[in-house]
N, C-alpha and C positions, 0 to 999 in steps of 0.2 A: 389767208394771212395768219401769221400763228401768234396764238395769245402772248402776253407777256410770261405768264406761266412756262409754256412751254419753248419761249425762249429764252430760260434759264435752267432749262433741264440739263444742259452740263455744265452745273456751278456747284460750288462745293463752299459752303462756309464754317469756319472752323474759329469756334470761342477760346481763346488760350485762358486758361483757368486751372488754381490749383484749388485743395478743398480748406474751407475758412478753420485753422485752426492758431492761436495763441503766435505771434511772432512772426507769421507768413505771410500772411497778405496787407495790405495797405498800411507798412507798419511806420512810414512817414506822417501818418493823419493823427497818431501817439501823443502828440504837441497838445492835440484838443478832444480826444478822445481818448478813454480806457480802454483794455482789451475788449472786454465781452461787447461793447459797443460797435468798436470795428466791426467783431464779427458778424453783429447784426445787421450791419451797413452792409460790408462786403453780399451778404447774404441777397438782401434785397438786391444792389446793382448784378450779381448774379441772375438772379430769377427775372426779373428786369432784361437784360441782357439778352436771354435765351428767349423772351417774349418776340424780344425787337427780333431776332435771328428767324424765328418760326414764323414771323409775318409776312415773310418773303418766300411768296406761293412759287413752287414750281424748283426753289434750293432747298439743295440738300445739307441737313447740320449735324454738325459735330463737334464734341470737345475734344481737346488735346492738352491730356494732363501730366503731370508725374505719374511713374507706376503705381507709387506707396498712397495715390490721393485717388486712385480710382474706382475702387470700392464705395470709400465714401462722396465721393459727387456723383456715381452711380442710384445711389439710394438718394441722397438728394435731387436728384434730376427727376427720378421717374423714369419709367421704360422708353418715353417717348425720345427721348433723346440719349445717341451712342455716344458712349465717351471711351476714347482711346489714349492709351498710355505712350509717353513721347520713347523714345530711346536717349540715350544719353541725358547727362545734367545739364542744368541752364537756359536761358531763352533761345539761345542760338541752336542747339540742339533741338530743344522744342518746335522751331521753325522749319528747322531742315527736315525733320519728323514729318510735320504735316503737308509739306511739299510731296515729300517723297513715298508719302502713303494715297495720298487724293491728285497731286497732278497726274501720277502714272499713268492713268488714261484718259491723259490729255485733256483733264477736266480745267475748267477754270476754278482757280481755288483764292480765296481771300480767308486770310487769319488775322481773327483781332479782338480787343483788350475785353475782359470779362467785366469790366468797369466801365461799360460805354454804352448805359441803355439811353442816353441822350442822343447819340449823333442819330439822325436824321436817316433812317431807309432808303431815303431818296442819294443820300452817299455811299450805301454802299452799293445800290445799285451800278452806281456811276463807275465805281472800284472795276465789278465786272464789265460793264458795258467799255472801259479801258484796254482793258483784258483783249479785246478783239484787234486791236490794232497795237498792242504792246507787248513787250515782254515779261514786263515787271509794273505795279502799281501801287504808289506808296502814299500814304493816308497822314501828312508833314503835324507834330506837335506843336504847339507856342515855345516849348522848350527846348526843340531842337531835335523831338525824339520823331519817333513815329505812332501811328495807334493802328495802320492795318499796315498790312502788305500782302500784295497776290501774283497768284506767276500759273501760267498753265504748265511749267515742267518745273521739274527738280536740278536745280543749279546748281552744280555741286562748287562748296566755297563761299555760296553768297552771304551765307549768315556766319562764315570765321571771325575769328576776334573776338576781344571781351569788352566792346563797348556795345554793346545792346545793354538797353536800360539806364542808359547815361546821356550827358546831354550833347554829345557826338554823335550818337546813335546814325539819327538820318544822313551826318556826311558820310559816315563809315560806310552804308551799305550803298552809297550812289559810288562811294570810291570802289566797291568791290563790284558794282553793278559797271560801270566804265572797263573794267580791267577786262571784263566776260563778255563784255561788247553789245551788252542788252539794251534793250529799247526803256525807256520809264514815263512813264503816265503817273499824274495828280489827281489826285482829290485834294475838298479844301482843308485849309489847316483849323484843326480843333484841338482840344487838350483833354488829356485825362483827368484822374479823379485823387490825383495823388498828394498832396498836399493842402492845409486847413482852409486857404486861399483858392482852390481846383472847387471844397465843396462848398463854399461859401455862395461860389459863383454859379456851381449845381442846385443850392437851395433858391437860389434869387427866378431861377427860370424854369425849375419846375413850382416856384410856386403861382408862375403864371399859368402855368403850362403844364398841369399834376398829369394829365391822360397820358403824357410820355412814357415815364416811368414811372407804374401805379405805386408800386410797392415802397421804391428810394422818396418819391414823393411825401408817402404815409410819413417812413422812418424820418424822414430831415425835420415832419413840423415838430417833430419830438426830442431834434438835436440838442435844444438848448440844456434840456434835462438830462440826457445821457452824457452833454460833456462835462456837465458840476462833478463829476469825481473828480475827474482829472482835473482839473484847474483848483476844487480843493485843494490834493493831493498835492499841486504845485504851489500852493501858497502856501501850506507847509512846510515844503521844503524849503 
């Protein structure tokens, strides 16, 4: 009977992540945090992230970056993990990217947010074990978005349009998953890290629960002090 290990040997998971610089990543958490701050946050649920990803004996990982961001999460990562550059601009681009570089043989492939070292291993297991009787599996936000999606082939179309990242997101790609005649599979609904209200709710449950995410854990009991700039800075103005 084969280990769980080895039946996940053709899975493929792939971190969407660009590299933490000034105005790029989590720039809606701005409200309550300063830049260097973000970055230090981002920082952490990256490395975070890639912990969660690498604990999953038997998958294979990957990032899927910008071209211009690959060097540097390259050197941020460490050898241990491959990071590849998307083709074209945008998350939709970015997606059709790693479809079309890791399902090509027929791999199971799940892509998902670099800001997710909370959800739970045990979902995205679930993502792949989907995988085997679906076409498609999509990982539903609180806000309408999505936080994974996986597909064993490259569908060409699935990710068209400019509502990825919005809070249509999820109807748009069931509407384009419908039109292509694909099968879709759930996971449960969770939310990202996007908003001062996402970390607030992030600080409250790792701080029952620090062994999740060591590092965001560390960085949040020290939120209060890294967000006094910014909320200075706003009562000045």
């Amino acid at each position: 009977m084969p280990t769980e290990a080895q039946s996940l040997r053709d899975c493929t998971l792939v971190i969407m992540a660009k590299a933490p610089r000034p105005g790029a990543v989590k720039t809606r958490l701005s409200a309550c945090l300063p830049p260097a701050a973000i970055l230090g946050l981002y920082r952490c649920l990256l490395e975070d992230t890639i912990a969660l990803a690498e604990s999953l004996a038997g998958v294979e990982t990957a990032i899927m970056c910008p071209a211009v961001d690959v060097e540097e999460l390259s050197r941020l990562t460490g050898q241990g993990m491959r990071v590849v550059a998307q083709t074209g601009d945008g998350l939709g681009a970015a997606l059709t990217a790693v479809f079309e570089r890791f399902a090509a043989a027929g791999r199971r492939v799940v892509a998902f947010n670099s800001d997710s070292p909370h959800l739970p291993s045990s979902t995205l297991l679930k993502a792949f074990e989907a995988l085997a009787s679906r076409d498609l599996v999509a990982g539903p936000t609180h806000d309408g978005g999505y936080y994974l999606v996986g597909a064993s082939s490259a569908h060409p179309g699935l990710f068209a349009g400019d509502s990825l990242g919005t809070t249509s997101a999820l109807e748009a790609l069931l509407a384009r998953a419908r039109l292509l005649a694909l099968t879709v599979g759930f996971t449960e609904t969770f939310y990202d890290i996007d908003v001062p209200a996402d970390l607030s709710r992030l600080a409250e449950e790792l701080r029952l629960a620090p062994y999740r995410a060591p590092r965001t854990a560390s960085w949040l009991t020290e939120w209060p002090q890294a967000a006094a700039p910014s909320r200075l800075s706003g009562a000045e103005g």
